[in-house]
N, C-alpha and C positions, 0 to 999 in steps of 0.2 A: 491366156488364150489357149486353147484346146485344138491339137490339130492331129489330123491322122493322116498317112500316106497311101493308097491304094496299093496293096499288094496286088503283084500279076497272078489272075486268074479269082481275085477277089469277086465276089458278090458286092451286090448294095448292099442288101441283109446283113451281112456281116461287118461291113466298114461299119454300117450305120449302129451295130451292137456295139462296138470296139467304141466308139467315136462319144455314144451314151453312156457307156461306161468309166471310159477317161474325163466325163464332166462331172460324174457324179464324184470320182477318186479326187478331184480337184476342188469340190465343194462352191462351185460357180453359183448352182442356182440355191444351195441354202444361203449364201451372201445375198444376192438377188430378194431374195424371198424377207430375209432379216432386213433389210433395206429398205423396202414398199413401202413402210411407213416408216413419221417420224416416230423415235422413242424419247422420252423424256430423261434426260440424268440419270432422276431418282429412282426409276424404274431400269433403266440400262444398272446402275448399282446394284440394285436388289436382285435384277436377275443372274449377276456374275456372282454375288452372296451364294445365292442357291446352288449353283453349278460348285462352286469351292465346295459345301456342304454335301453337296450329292459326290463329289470324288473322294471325300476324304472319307465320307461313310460307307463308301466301297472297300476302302485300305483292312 
């Protein structure tokens, strides 16, 4: 959970950047998003295959 505290003399605008931006560093809504639906085993495998594949061919 993602929380901010209002600094004195803050803005909305501002809490509300801080506060978007502390969910994006925490990855809430790509979990969210990878979540929507179901995935299958075989495809959850294949997709961590590719990701190994894509880091290692960065090295």
């Amino acid at each position: 959970m993602s929380d901010v505290k209002l600094n004195e003399g803050e803005s909305f605008e501002s809490l509300l950047r801080r506060f978007t931006k502390r969910v994006e560093q925490s990855g809430v809504l790509s979990e969210v998003r990878r979540r929507a639906f179901f995935e299958k085993p075989s495809i959850k495998r294949k997709r961590k295959e590719a990701q190994k594949r894509r880091k290692t061919a960065r090295r």
